[in-house]
N, C-alpha and C positions, 0 to 999 in steps of 0.2 A: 640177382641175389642182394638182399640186405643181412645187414647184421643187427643180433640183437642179443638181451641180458634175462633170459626168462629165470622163475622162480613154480617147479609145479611141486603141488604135493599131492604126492604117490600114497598117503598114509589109507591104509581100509575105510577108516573112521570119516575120512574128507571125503571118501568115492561120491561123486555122482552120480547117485541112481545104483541100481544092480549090474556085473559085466553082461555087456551084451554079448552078442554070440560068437562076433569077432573083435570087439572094442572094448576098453574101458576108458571111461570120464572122469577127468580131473580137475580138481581149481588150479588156476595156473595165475601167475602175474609178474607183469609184463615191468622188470627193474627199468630198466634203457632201452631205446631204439636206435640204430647208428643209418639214417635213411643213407641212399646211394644217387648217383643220375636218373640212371635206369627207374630208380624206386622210389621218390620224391614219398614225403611224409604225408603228401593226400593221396595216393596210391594203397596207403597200409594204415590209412587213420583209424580204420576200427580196432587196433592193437594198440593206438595211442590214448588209453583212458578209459577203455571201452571194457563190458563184461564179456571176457570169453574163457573159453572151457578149451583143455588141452587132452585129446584122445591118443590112445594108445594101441595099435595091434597085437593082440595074444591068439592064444589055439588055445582051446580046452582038455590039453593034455590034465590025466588025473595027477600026475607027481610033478607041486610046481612049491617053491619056495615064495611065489609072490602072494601078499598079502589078501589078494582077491579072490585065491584060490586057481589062476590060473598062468600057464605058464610063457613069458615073453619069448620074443622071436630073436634073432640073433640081427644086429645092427641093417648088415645088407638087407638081409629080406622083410626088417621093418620098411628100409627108404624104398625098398621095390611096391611093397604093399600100400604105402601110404602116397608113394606117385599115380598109382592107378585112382587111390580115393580122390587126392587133389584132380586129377584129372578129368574124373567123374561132376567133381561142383562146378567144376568151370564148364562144362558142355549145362550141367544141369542150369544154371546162370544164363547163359546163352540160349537155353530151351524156352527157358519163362518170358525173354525178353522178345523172342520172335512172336509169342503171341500175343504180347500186349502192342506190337506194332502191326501183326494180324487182326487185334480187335479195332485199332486207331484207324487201318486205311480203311477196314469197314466203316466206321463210322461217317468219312468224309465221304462215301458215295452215299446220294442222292437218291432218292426217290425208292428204295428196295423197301420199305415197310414204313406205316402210317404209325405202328407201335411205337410207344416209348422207349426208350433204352432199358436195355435190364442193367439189374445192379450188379458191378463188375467188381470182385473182393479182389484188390490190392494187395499182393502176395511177393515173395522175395525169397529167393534159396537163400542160406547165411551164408558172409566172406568168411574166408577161410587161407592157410598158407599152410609151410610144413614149415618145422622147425626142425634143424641137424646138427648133431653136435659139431662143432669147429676140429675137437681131440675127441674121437670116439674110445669110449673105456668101458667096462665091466657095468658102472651105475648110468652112463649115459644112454638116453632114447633116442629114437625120431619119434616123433608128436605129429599130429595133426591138430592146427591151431583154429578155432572157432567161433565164431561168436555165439555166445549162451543165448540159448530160446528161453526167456522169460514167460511166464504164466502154464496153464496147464496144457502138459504136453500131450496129442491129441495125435490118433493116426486117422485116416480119410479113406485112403485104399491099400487093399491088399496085395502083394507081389502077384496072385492069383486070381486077378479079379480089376474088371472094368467096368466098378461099378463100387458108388460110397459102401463103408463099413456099415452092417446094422448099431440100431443105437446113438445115433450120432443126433442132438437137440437143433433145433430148425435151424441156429448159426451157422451149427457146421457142418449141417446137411447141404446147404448153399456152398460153402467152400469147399466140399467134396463133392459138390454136382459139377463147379467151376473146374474143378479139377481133371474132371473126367473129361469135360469141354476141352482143357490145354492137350490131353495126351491127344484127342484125337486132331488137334489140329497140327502136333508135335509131328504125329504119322505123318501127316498129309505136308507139309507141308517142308520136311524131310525125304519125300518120296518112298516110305516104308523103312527109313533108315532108321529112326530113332525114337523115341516117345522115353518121359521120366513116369516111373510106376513109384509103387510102397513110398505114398507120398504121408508124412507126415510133420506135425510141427505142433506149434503154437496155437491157440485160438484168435490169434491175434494178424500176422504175418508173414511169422520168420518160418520157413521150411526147410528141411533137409533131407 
């Protein structure tokens, strides 16, 4: 664990984006960082100066006093919910990187096709951390801390489906085709354990 000094605002007006189904998006910034051993400041550099966005777990109960129309979860079963999401980016992390070291040893064998290389979109789930209050009280959250997906935000696949979104312009039909390419080599290469689906992001990168 590291320590640090955040600043989110919670106001309707600041929301990023409309609440989603379980989350809301906030601007968040980042006052101090207090690194550790354990957490050296190139470990958590994307909090040091970086653009990131601060989420929050809700339920869509109808009777809530929060500004977004929806109502927060009580401290424990925020940091319960947002360890399984940390949890999630860090295998998601790990998924993307087994295949681009799936595509690398491909490449270093020899003689399997006279073809050129196809073109390989350089893609990245965002870092990410949780942040918890030090003194939990009535105004304090758990957050999930993130790095902001700049530019238009773009989904590829659906939770139901192995196969790109219609619609999608020839850029991001390639990165939804690549896509489709990582889950199944995620299966395979997990032994049917695991594969990342309801992939979307940036037109650029950054995924989540």
């Amino acid at each position: 664990m590291f320590g640090s000094v955040i600043t989110v605002d919670y106001s309707s007006k600041s929301m990023l984006g409309p609440p989603g189904s379980f989350k809301t998006c906030h601007p968040v910034l980042v006052d101090e960082l207090f690194p550790t051993p354990a957490f050296p400041i190139q470990t958590i550099i994307f909090l040091h100066g970086g653009d990131i966005v601060a989420k929050q777990c809700t339920t869509s109960a109808s009777i809530s006093a929060s500004p977004s129309g929806r109502k927060r979860l009580a401290i424990k079963d925020e940091l319960a919910k947002m360890l399984v999401e940390a949890n999630c980016m860090y295998w998601g992390c790990s998924l993307m990187k087994i295949v681009y070291q799936f595509i690398s040893n491909s490449n270093c064998k020899e003689g399997l096709t006279e073809l050129p290389p196809p073109t390989v979109p350089r893609l990245c789930m965002v870092y990410s951390t949780i942040a918890v209050p030090v003194v939990p009280s009535l105004k304090s959250a758990v957050y999930l801390l993130e790095e902001r997906i700049e530019g238009d935000f773009v989904k590829y696949i659906n939770n139901n489906s192995a196969s790109p979104r219609p619609g999608l312009n020839n850029k991001q039909k390639l990165i939804a085709e690549f896509l489709c390419f990582t889950q199944r080599v995620q299966y395979h290469l997990s032994h049917g354990l695991a594969f990342l689906s309801d992939f979307q992001g940036s037109s650029f990168s950054h995924m989540s």
